[in-house]
KEKOLKOL-366752 format. One record per residue (C-alpha): residue number from 1; residue in three letters; x, y, z. Coordinates in nm, 3 decimals. Layout:
BEGIN
     n   res        c1        c2        c3
   NUM   ALA         X         Y         Z
...
***
This chain:
BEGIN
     n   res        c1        c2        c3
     1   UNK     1.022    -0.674     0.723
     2   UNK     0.981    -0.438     0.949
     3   UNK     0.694    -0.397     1.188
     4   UNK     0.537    -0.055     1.142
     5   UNK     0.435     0.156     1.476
     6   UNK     0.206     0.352     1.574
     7   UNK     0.264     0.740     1.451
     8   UNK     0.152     1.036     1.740
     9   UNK     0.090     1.213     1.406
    10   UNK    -0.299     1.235     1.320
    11   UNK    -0.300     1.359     0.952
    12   UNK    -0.145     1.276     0.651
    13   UNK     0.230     1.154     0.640
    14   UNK     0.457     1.223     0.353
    15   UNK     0.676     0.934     0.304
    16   UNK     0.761     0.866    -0.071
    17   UNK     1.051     0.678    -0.210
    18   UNK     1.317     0.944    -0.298
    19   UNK     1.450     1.058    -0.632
    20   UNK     1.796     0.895    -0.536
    21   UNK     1.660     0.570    -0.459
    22   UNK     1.446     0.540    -0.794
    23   UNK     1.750     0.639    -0.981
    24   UNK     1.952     0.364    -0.766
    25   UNK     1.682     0.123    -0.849
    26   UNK     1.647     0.137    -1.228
    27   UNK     2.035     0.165    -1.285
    28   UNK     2.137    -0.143    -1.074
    29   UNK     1.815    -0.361    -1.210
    30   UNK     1.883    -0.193    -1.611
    31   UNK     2.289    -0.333    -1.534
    32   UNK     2.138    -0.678    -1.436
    33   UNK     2.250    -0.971    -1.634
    34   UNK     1.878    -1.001    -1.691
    35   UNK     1.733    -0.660    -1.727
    36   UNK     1.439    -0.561    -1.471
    37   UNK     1.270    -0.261    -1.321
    38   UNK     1.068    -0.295    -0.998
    39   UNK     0.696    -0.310    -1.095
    40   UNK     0.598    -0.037    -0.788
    41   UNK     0.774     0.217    -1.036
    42   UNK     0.465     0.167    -1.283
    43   UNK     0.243     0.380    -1.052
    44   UNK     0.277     0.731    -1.096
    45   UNK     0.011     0.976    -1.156
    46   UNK    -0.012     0.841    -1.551
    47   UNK    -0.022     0.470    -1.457
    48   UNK    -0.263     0.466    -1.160
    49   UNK    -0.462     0.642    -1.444
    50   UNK    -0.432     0.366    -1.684
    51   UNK    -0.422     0.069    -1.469
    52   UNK    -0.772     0.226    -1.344
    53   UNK    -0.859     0.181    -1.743
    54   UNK    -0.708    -0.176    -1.738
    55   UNK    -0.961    -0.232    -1.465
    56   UNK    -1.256    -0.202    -1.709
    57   UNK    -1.139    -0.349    -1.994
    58   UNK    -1.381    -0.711    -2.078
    59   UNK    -1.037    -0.909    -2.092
    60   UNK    -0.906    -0.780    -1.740
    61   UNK    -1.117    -1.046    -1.534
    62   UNK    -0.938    -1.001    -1.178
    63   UNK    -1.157    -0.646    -1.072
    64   UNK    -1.466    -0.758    -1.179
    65   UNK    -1.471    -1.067    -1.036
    66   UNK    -1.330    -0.994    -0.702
    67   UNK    -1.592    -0.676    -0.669
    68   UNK    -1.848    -1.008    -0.763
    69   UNK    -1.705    -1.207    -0.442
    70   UNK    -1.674    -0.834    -0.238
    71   UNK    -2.077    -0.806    -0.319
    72   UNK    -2.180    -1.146    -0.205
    73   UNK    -1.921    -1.170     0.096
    74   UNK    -1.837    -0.832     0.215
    75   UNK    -2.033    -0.897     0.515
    76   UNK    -1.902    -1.178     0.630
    77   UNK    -1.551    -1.021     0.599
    78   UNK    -1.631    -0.740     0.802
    79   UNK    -1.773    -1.046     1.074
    80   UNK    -1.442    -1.175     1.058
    81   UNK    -1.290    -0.889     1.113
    82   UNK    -1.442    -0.769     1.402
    83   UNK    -1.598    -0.448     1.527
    84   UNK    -1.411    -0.157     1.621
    85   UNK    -1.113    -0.202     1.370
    86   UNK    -0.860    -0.035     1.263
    87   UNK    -0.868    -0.095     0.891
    88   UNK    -0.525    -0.028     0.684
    89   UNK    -0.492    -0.103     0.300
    90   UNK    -0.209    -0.186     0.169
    91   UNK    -0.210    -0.033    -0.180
    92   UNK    -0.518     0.140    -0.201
    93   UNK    -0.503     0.325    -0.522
    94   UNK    -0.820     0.417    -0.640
    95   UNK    -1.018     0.234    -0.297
    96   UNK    -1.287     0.121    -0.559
    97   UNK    -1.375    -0.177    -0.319
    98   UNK    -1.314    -0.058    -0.011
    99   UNK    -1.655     0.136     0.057
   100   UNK    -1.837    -0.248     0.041
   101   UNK    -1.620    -0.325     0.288
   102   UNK    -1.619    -0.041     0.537
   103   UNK    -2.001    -0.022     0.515
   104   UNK    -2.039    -0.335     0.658
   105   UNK    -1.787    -0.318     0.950
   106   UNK    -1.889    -0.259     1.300
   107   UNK    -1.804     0.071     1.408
   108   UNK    -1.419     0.107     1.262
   109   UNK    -1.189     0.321     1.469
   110   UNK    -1.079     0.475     1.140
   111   UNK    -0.993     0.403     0.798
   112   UNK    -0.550     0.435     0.664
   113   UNK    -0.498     0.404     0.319
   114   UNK    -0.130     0.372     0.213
   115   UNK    -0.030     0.404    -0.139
   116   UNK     0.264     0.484    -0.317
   117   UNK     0.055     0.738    -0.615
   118   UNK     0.028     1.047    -0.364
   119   UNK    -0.244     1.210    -0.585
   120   UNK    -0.442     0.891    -0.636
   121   UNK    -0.427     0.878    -0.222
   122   UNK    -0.582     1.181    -0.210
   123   UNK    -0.823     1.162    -0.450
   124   UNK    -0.951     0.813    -0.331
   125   UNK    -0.941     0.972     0.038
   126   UNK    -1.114     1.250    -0.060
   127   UNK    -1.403     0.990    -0.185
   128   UNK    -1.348     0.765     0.089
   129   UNK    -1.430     1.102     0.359
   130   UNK    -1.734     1.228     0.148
   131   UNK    -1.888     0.876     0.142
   132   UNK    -1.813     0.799     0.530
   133   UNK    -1.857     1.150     0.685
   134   UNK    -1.839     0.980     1.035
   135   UNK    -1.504     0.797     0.986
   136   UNK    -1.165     0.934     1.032
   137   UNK    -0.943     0.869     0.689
   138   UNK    -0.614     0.884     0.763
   139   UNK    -0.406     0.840     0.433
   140   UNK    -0.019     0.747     0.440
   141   UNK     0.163     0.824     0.128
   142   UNK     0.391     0.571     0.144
   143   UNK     0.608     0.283    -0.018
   144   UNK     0.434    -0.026     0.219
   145   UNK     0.698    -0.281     0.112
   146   UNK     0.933    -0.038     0.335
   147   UNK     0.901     0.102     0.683
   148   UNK     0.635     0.384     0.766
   149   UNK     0.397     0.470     1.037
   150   UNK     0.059     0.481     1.125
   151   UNK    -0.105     0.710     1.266
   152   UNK    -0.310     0.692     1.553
   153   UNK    -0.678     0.734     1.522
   154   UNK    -0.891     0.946     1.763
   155   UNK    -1.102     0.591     1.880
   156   UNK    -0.880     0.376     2.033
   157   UNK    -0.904     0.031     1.775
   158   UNK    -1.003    -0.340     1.945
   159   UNK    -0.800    -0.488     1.683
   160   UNK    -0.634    -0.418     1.375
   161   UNK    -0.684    -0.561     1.038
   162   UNK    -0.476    -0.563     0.669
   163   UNK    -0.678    -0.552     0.357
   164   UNK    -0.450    -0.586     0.104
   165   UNK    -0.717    -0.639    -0.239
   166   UNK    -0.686    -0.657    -0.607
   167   UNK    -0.414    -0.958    -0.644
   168   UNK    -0.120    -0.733    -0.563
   169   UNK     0.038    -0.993    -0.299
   170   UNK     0.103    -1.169    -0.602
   171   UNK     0.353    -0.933    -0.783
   172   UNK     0.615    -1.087    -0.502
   173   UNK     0.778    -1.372    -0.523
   174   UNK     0.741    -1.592    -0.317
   175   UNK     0.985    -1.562    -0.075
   176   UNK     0.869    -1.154    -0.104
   177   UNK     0.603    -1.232     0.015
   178   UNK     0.685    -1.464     0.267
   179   UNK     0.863    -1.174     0.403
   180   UNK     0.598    -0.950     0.357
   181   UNK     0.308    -1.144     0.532
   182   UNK     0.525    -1.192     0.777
   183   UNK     0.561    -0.843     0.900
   184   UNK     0.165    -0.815     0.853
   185   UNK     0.125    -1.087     1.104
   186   UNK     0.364    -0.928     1.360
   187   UNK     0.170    -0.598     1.281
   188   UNK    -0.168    -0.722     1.345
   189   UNK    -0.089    -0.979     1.656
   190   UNK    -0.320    -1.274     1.784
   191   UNK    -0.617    -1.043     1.760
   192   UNK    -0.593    -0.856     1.408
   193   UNK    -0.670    -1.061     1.059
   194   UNK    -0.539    -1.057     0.709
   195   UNK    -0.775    -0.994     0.380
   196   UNK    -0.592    -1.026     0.065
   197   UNK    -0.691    -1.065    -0.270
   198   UNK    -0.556    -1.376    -0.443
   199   UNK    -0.564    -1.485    -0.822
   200   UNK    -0.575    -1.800    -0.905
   201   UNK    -0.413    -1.997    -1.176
   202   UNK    -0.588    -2.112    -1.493
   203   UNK    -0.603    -2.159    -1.840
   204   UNK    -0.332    -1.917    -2.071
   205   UNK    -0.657    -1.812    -2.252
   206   UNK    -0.769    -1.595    -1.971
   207   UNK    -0.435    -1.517    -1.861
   208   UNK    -0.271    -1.356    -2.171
   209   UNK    -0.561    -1.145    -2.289
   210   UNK    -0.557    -0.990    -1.903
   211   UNK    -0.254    -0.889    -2.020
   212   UNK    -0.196    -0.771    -2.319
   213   UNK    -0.604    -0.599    -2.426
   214   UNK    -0.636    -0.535    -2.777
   215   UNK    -0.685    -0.154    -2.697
   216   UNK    -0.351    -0.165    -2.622
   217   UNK    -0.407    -0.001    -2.263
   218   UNK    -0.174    -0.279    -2.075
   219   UNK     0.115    -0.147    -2.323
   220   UNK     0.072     0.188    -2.287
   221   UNK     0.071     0.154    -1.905
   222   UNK     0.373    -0.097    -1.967
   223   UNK     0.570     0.192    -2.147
   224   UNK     0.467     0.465    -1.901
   225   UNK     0.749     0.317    -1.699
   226   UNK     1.024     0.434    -1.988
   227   UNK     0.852     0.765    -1.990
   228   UNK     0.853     0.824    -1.561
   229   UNK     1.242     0.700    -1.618
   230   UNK     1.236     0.996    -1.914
   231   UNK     1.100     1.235    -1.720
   232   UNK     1.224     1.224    -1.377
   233   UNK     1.582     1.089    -1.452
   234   UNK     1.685     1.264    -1.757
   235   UNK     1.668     0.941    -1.999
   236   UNK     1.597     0.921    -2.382
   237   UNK     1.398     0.606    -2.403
   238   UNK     1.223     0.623    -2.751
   239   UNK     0.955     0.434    -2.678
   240   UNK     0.901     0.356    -3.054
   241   UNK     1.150     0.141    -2.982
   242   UNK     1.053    -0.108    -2.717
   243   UNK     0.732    -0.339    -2.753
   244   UNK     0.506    -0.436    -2.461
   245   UNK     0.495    -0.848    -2.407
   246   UNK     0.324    -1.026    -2.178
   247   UNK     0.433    -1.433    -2.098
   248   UNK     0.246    -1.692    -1.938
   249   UNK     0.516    -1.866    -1.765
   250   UNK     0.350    -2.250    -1.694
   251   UNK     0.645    -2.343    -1.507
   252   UNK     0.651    -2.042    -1.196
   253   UNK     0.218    -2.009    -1.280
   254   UNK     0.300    -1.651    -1.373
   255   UNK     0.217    -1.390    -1.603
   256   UNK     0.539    -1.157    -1.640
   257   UNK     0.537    -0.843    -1.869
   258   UNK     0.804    -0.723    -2.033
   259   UNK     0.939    -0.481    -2.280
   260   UNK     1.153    -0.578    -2.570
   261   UNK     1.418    -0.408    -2.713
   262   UNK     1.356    -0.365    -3.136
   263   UNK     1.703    -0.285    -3.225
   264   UNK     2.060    -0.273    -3.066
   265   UNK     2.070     0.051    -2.863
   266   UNK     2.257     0.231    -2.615
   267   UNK     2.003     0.441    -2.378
   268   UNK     2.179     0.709    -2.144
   269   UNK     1.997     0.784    -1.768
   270   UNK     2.121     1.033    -1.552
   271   UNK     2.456     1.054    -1.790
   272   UNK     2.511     0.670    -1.752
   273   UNK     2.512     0.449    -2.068
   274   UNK     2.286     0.073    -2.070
   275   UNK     2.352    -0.107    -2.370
   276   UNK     2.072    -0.319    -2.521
   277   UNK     2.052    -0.597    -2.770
   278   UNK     1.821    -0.664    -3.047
   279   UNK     1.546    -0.854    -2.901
   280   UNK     1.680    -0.774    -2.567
   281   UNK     1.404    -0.784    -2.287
   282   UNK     1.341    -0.610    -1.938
   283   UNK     1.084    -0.745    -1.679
   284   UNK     0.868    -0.507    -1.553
   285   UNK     0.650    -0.715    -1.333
   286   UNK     0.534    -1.102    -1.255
   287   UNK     0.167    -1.143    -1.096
   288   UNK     0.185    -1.494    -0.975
   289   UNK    -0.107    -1.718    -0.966
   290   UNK    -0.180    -1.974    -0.668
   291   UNK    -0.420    -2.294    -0.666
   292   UNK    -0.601    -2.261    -0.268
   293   UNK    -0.326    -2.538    -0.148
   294   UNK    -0.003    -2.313    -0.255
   295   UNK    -0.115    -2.024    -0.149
   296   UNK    -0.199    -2.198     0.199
   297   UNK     0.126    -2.318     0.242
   298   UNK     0.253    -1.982     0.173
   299   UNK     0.088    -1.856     0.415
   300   UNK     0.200    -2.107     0.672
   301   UNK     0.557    -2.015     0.614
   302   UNK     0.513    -1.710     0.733
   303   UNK     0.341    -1.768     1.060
   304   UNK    -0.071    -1.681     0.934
   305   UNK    -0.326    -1.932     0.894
   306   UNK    -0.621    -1.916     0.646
   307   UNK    -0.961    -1.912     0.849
   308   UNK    -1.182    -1.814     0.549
   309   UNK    -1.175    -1.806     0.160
   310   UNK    -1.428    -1.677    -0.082
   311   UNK    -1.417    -1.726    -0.428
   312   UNK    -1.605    -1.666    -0.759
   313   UNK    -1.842    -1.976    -0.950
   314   UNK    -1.597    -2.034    -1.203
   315   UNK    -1.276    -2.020    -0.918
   316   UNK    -1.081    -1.756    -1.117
   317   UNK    -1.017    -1.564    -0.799
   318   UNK    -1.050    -1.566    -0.409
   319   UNK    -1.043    -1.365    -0.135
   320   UNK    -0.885    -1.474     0.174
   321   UNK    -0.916    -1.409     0.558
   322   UNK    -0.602    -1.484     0.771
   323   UNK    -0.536    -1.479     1.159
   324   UNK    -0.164    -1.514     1.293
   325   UNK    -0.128    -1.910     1.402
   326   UNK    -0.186    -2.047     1.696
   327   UNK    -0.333    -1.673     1.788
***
């Protein structure tokens, strides 16, 4: 992972995974032995749209309940924090959140959202700028998994800090995010911190309906990914022809969601042929779920060290505060 620097840029970067590289990405993961496409890939324009309608759906209990723990704790995350901070989210999409954290900081040198859906940046920056007049938003459109920069803010920061919400650390695997965490710790040094929304495991009861709503939202969003591919590659996906799944795996504590082949099919993207099998299935994403104790020792591995974690009544979800070790 690389550590991101400092940009001498002020405004808004354009840095968005190119058309080659998508196209790379869904042929080699569609030619896998076991069939996969990257879950970032969910999140254009359409499917920030929908997973911002997954968000308020009674069986999706992650937003809710970590906007319950953001309500009752927000200010003491923004203590631990510190004043002055430069405050960079990781995956910002629609920021719904953010504004009960950054009204509780202590004078933030300025705000950088970085999100992959460059018109869901904007629009949540927009929001972001109207409800903080007085704090320079400086939105990076931007794949954060990769290398980008940040730009410098007018007010020079005391320390900088990650807030990475709404579970998405755990769509890595583990040794992902391993990898990931440890470029935020190199990024925010002895003096920055780490706030990152974690779910927790529990029972399949809660898990599956999070998952697969009976408005049918989760598959819709689930097949948007066929009809990006469709669109921007040149494919013929019917989606008639694929079903949305979701699996609570017991043995990895992970949901994964898939979609499943009906028939025996040959699809064509970008003039290459992929064969699939009746029944045939390809993995579109895995949200892993931690108890407190695994998710500490993931944490450990890569070099941060939990100093706080807040959490709902019923322990369905946490948010967690992290410092570089030994900083």
């Amino acid at each position: 992972m690389a550590v991101h620097g400092l940009a001498t840029r002020p405004l808004y970067l354009e840095r968005s995974t190119p058309l080659t590289q998508f196209r790379e990405d869904v042929l080699a993961g569609l030619r896998a032995a076991s069939k996969t496409l990257p879950s970032k890939y969910l999140y254009d324009q359409r499917g920030s749209d929908l997973f911002s309608q997954i968000c308020d759906l009674p069986e999706y209990y992650p937003t809710r309940t970590e906007l319950s723990i953001m309500r009752r704790y927000a200010g003491e995350m923004a203590d631990a924090l510190g004043g002055q901070c430069l405050l960079i989210e990781y995956g910002s999409g629609s920021s719904m959140k953010t504004p009960l954290l950054l009204e509780r900081l202590r004078q933030p040198s300025a705000y950088v959202p970085v999100d992959i859906s460059r018109e869901e940046l904007l629009n949540s920056a927009t929001v972001i700028r109207r409800r903080f007049p007085n704090l320079e938003v400086l939105p990076v459109w931007a794949d954060f998994t990769s290398e980008f920069e940040i730009p410098v803010p007018r007010r020079v920061p005391q320390s900088c800090g990650v807030y990475f919400p709404g579970s998405t650390i755990g769509n890595f695997g583990p040794d992902q995010a391993v990898q990931l965490m440890e470029g935020i710790a190199e990024h925010i040094g002895p003096a920055g911190g780490f706030l990152v929304g974690v779910d927790l495991w529990k029972s399949a009861s809660i898990l599956h309906p999070a998952y697969d709503d009976r408005a049918g939202v989760t598959a819709a969003f689930n097949k948007n990914m066929l009809v990006r591919i469709n669109r921007e590659l040149g494919a013929n996906f019917d989606l008639d022809q694929f079903e949305h799944r979701a699996v609570v795996n017991d043995r990895h504590c992970r949901v994964e969601m898939h979609l499943v082949s009906r028939c025996r099919q040959t699809i064509r993207i970008s003039g290459v042929s992929i064969g699939f099998l009746k029944d045939e299935t390809i993995c579109t994403e895995h949200s892993n779920k931690y108890t407190l104790d695994s998710f500490r020792d993931l944490t450990q591995e890569a070099g941060l060290s939990v100093k706080e974690v807040w959490t709902d009544a019923n322990r369905l979800f946490s948010v967690q505060y992290l410092e570089v070790a030994g900083g």
